[in-house]
C-alpha positions in Angstrom: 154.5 -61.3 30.6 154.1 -65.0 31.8 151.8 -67.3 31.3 149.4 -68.7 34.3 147.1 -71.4 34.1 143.6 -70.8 35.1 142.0 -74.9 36.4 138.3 -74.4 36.8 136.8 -76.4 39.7 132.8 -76.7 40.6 130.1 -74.2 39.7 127.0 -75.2 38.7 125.5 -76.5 35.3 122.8 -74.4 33.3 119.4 -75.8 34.1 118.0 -74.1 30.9 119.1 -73.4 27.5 118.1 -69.6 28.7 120.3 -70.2 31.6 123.0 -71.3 29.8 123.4 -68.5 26.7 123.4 -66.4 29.7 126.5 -68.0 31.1 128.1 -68.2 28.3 127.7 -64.4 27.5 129.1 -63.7 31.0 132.3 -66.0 29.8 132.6 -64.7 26.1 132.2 -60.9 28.0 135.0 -61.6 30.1 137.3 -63.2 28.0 136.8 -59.8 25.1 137.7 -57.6 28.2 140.5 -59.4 28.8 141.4 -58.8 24.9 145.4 -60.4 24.3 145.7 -61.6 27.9 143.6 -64.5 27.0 146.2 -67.3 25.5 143.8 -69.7 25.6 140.1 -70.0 26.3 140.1 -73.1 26.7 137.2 -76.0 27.2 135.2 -76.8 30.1 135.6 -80.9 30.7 134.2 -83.9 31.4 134.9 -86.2 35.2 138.3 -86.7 35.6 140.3 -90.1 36.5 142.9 -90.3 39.6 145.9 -92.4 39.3 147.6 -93.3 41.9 151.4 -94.0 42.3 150.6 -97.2 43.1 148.5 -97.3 39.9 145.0 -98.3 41.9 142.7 -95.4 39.8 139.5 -93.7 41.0 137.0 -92.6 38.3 135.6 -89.5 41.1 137.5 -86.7 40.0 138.7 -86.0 43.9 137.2 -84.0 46.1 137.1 -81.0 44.0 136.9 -82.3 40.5 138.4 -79.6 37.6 135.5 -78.1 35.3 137.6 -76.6 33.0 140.9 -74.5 32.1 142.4 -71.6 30.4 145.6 -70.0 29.6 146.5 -66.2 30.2 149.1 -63.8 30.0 149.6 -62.0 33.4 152.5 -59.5 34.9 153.2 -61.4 37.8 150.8 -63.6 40.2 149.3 -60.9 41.7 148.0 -59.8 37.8 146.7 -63.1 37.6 144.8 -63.3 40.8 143.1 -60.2 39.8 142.4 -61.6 36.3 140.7 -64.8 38.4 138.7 -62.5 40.6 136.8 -62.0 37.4 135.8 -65.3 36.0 132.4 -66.3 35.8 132.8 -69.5 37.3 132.6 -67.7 40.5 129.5 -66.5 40.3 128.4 -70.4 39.8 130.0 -71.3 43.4 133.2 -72.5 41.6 136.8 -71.5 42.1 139.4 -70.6 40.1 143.4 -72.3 40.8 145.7 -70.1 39.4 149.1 -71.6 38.6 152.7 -69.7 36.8 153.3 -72.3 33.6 157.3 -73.3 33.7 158.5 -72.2 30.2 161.6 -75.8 29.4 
């Protein structure tokens, strides 16, 4: 198995309390079905910072700012797509950037 990591980007906030146990059940649901393969849940977070290379920074979190990230155990990338094709964040109008972690 390798390890991939999963960068949240978009979907919408809960407009509710209601609204939002309900999204977090549909996370907590996928993440039990997913059992071991889940490294790490992970944390939505907060509006990113750009730096550049020539060290000018931008406090707009880019065009498509990360919501959030996770770590999970896949076979290959394919696996890990069809892990992502899961995620809640989806259903929000989110998307899901799955990326192989380089073991040093």
């Amino acid at each position: 198995m390798a390890k991939f990591l999963f960068v949240y980007h978009g979907g919408a906030m809960p407009q509710s309390e209601e609204e939002g146990a309900k999204v977090m059940k549909a996370w907590m649901d996928w993440f039990a079905g997913l059992g071991a393969a889940v490294v790490d849940g992970g944390n939505p977070v907060g509006k990113s910072q750009t730096v550049a290379a020539n060290g000018a920074v931008t406090n707009d979190g880019g065009a498509n700012p990360v919501s959030g990230y996770s770590v999970f155990d896949a076979k290959d990338p394919a696996d890990a797509a069809r892990i992502a094709k899961g995620c809640p964040i989806l259903h929000a109008g989110g998307s899901v950037e799955v990326a192989p972690i380089i073991e040093m």
